[in-house]
N, CA, C and O atoms as a GROMACS GRO file, in nm:
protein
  296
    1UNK      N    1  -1.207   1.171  -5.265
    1UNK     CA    2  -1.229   1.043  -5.202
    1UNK      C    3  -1.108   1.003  -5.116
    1UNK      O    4  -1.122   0.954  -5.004
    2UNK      N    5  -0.995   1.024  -5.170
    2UNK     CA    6  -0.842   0.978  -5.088
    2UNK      C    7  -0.853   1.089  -4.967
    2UNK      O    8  -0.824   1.053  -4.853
    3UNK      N    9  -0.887   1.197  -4.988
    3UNK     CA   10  -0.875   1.326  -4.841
    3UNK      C   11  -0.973   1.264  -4.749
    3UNK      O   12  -0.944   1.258  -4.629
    4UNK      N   13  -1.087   1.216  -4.793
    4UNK     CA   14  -1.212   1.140  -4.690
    4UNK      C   15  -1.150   1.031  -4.628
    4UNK      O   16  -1.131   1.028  -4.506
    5UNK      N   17  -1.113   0.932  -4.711
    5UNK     CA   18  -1.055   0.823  -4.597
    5UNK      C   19  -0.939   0.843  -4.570
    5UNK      O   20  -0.891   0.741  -4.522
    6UNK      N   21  -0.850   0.947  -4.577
    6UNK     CA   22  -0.737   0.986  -4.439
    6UNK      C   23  -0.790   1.057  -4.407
    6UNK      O   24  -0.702   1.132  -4.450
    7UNK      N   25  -0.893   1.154  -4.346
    7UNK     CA   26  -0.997   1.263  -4.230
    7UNK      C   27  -1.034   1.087  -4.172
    7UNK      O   28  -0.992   1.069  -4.058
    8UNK      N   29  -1.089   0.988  -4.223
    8UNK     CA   30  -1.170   0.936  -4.164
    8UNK      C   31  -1.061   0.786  -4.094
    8UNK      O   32  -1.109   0.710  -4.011
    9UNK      N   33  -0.928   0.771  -4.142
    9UNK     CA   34  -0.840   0.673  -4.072
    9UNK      C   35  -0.765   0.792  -3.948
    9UNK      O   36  -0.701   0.746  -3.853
   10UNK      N   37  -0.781   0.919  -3.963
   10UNK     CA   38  -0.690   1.003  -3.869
   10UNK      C   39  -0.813   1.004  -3.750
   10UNK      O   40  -0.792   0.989  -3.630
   11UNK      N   41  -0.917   1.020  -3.799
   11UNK     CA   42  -1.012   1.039  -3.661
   11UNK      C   43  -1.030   0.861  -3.584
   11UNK      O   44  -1.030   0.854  -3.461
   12UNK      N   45  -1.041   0.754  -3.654
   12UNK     CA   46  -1.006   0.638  -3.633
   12UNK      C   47  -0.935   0.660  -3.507
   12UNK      O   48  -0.951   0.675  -3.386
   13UNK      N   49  -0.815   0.654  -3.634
   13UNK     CA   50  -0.656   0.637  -3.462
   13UNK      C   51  -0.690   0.726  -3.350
   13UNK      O   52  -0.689   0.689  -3.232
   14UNK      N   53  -0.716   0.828  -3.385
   14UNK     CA   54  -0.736   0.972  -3.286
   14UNK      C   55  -0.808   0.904  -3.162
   14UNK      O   56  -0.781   0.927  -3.044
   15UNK      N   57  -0.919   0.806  -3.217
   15UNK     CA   58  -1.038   0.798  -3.133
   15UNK      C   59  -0.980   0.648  -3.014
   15UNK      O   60  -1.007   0.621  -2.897
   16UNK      N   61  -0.896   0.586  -3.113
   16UNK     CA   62  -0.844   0.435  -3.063
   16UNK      C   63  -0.715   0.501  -2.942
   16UNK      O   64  -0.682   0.463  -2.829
   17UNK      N   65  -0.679   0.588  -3.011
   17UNK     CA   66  -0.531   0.679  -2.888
   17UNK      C   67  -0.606   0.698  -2.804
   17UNK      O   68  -0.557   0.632  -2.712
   18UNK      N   69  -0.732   0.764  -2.750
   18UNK     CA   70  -0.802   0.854  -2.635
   18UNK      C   71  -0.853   0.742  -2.595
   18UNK      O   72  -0.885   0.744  -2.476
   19UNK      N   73  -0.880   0.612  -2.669
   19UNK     CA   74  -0.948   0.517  -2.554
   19UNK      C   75  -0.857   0.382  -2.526
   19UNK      O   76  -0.905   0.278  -2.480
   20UNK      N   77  -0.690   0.402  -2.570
   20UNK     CA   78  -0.622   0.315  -2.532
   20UNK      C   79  -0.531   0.402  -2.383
   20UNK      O   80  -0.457   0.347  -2.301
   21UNK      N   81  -0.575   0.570  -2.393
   21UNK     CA   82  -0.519   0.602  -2.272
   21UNK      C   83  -0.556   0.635  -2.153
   21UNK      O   84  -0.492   0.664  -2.051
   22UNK      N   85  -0.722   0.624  -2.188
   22UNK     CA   86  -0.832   0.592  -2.053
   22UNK      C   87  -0.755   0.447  -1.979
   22UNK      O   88  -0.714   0.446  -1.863
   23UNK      N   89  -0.748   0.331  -2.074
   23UNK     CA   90  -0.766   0.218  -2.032
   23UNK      C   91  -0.632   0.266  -1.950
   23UNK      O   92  -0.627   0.277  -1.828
   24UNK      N   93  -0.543   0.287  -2.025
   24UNK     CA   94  -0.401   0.259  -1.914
   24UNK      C   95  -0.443   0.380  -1.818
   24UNK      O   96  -0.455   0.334  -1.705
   25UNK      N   97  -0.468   0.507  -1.822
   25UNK     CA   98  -0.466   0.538  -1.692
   25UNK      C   99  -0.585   0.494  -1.561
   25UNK      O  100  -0.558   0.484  -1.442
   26UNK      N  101  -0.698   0.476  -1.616
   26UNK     CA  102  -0.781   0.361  -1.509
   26UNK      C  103  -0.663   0.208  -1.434
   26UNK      O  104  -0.639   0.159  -1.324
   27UNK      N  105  -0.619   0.186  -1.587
   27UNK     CA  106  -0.490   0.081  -1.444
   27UNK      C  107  -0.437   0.132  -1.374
   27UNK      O  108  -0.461   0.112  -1.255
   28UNK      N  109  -0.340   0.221  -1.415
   28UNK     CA  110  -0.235   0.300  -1.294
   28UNK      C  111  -0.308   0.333  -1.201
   28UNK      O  112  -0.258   0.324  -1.090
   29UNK      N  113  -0.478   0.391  -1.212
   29UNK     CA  114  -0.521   0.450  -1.131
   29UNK      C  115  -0.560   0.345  -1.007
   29UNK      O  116  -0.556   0.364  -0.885
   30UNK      N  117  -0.600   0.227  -1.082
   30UNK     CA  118  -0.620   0.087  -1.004
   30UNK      C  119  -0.527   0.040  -0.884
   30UNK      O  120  -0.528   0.027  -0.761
   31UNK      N  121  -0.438   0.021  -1.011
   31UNK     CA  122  -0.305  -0.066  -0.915
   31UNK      C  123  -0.250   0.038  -0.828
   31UNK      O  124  -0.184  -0.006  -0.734
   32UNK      N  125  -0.262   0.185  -0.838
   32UNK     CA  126  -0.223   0.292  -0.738
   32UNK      C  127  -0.298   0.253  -0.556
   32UNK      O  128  -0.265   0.256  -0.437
   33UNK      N  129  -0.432   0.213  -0.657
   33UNK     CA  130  -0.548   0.245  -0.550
   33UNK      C  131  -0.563   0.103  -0.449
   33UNK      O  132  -0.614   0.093  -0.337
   34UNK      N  133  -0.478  -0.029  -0.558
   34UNK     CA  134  -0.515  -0.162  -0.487
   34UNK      C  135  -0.364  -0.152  -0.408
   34UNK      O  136  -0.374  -0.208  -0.298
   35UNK      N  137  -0.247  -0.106  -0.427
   35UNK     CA  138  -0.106  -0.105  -0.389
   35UNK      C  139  -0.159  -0.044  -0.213
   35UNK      O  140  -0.149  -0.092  -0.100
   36UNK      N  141  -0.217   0.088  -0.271
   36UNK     CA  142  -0.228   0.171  -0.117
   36UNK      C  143  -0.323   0.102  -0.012
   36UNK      O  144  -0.328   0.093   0.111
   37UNK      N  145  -0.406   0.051  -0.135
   37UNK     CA  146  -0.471  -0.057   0.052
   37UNK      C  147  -0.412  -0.181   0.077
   37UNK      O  148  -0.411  -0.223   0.193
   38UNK      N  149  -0.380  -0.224   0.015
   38UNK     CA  150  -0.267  -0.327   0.053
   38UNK      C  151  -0.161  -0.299   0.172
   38UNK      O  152  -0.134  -0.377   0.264
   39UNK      N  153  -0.098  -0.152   0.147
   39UNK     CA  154   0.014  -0.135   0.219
   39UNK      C  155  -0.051  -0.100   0.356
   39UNK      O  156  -0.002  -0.129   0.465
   40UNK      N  157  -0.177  -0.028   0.337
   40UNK     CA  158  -0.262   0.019   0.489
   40UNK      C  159  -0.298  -0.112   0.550
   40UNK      O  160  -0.259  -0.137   0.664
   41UNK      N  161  -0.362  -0.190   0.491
   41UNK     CA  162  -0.385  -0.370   0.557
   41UNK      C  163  -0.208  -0.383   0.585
   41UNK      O  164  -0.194  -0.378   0.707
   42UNK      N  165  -0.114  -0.394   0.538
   42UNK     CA  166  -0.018  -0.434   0.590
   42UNK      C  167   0.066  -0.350   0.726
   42UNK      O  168   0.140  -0.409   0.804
   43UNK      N  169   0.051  -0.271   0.729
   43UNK     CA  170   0.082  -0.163   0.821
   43UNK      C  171  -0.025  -0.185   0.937
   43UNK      O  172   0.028  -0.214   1.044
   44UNK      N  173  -0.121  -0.179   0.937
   44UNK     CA  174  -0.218  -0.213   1.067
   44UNK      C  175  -0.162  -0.309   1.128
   44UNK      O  176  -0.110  -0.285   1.236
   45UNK      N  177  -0.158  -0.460   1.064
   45UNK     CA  178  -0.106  -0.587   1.087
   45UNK      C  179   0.030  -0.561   1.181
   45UNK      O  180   0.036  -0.599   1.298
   46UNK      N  181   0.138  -0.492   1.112
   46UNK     CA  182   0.280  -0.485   1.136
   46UNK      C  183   0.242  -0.361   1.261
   46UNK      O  184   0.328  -0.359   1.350
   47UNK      N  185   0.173  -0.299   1.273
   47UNK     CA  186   0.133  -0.256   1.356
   47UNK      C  187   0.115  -0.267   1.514
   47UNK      O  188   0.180  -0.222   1.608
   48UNK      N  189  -0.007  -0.347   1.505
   48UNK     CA  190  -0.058  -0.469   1.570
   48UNK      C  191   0.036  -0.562   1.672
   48UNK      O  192   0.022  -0.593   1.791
   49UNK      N  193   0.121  -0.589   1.589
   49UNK     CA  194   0.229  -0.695   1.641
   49UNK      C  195   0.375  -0.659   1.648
   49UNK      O  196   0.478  -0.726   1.661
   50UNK      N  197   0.337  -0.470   1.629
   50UNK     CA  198   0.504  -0.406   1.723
   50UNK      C  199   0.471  -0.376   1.860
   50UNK      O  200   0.560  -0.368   1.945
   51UNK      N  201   0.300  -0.352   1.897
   51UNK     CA  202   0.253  -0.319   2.001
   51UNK      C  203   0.231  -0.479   2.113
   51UNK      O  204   0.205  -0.502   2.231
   52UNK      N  205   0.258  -0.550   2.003
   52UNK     CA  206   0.201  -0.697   2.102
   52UNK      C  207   0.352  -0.735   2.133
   52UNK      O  208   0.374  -0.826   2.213
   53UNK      N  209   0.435  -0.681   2.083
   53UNK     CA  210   0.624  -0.713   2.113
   53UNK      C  211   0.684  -0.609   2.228
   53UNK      O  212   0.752  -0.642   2.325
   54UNK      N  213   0.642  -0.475   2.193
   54UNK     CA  214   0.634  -0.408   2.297
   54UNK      C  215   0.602  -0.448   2.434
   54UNK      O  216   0.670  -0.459   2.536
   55UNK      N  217   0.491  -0.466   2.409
   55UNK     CA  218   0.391  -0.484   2.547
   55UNK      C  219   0.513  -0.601   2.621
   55UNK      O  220   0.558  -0.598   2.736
   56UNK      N  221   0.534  -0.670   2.544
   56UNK     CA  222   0.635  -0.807   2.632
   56UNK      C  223   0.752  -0.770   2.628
   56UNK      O  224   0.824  -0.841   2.698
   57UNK      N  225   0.805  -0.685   2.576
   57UNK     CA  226   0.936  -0.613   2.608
   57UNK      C  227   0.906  -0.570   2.749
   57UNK      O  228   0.976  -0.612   2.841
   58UNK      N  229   0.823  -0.503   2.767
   58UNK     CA  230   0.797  -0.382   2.879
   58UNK      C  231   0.804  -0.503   3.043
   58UNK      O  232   0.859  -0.490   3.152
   59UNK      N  233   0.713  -0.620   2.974
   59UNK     CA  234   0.681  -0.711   3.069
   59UNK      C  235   0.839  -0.751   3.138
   59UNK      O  236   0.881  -0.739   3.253
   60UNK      N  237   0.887  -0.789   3.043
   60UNK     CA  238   1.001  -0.845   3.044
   60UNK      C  239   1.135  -0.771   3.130
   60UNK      O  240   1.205  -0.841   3.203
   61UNK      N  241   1.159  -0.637   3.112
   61UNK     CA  242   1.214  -0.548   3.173
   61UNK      C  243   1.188  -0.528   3.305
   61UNK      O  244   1.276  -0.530   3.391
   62UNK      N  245   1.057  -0.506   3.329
   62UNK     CA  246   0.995  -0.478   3.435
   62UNK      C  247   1.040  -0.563   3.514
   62UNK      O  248   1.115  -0.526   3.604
   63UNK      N  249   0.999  -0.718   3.497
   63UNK     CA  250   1.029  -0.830   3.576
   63UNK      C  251   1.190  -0.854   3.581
   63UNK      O  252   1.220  -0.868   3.700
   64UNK      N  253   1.282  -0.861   3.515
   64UNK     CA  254   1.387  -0.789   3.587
   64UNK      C  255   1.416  -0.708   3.657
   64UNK      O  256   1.497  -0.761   3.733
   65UNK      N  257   1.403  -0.599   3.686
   65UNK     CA  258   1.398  -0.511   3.778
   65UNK      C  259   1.328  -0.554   3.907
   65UNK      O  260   1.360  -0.490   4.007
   66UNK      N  261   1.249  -0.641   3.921
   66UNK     CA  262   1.124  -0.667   3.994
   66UNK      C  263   1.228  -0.803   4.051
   66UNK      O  264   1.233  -0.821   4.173
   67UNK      N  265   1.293  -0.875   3.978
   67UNK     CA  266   1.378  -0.930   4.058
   67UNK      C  267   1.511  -0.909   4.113
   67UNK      O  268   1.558  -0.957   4.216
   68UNK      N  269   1.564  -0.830   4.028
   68UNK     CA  270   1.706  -0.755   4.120
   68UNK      C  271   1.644  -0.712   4.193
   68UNK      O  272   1.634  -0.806   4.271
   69UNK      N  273   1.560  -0.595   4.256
   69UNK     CA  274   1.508  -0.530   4.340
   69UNK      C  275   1.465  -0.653   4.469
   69UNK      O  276   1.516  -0.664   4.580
   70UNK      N  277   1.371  -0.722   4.417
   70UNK     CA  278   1.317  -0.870   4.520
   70UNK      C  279   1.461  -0.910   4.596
   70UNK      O  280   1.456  -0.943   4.715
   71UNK      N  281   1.584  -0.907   4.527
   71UNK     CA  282   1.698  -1.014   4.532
   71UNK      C  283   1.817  -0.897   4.680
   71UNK      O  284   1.896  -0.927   4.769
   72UNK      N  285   1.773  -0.799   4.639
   72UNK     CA  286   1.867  -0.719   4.709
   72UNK      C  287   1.774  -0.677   4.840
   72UNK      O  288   1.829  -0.628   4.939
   73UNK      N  289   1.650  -0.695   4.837
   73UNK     CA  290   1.590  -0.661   4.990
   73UNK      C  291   1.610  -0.822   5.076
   73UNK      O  292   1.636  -0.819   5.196
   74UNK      N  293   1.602  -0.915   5.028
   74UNK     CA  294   1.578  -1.061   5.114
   74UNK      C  295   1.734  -1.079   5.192
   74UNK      O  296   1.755  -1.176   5.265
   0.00000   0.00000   0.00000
């Protein structure tokens, strides 16, 4: 009777270990999976608005040049 209920408290834990390490690796697997789209939504964004800084850099340069150049023909 004592060998039955330790076979039957060892398969217990056994069974509570394999489904307390699903749960944690489904999180890691989660927060892996919610982290990486997070950082892709954030990267598009930051993206987005190195090309919209650019673009007015370029503007900006240009039109200097566009006026030294204007300034030295008149």
């Amino acid at each position: 009777m004592r060998t039955m209920m330790m076979i039957t408290i060892l398969v217990l834990m056994t069974t509570m270990m394999a489904k307390s390490e699903e749960t944690i690796d489904t999180k890691v697997k989660n927060f892996v999976v919610n982290e990486w789209t997070d950082i892709k939504e954030y990267q598009k964004v930051q993206w987005e608005k190195g090309k919209e800084q650019n673009a007015a850099n370029w503007s900006k340069i240009k039109s200097l040049f566009s006026n030294l150049t204007g300034q030295n023909n008149d």
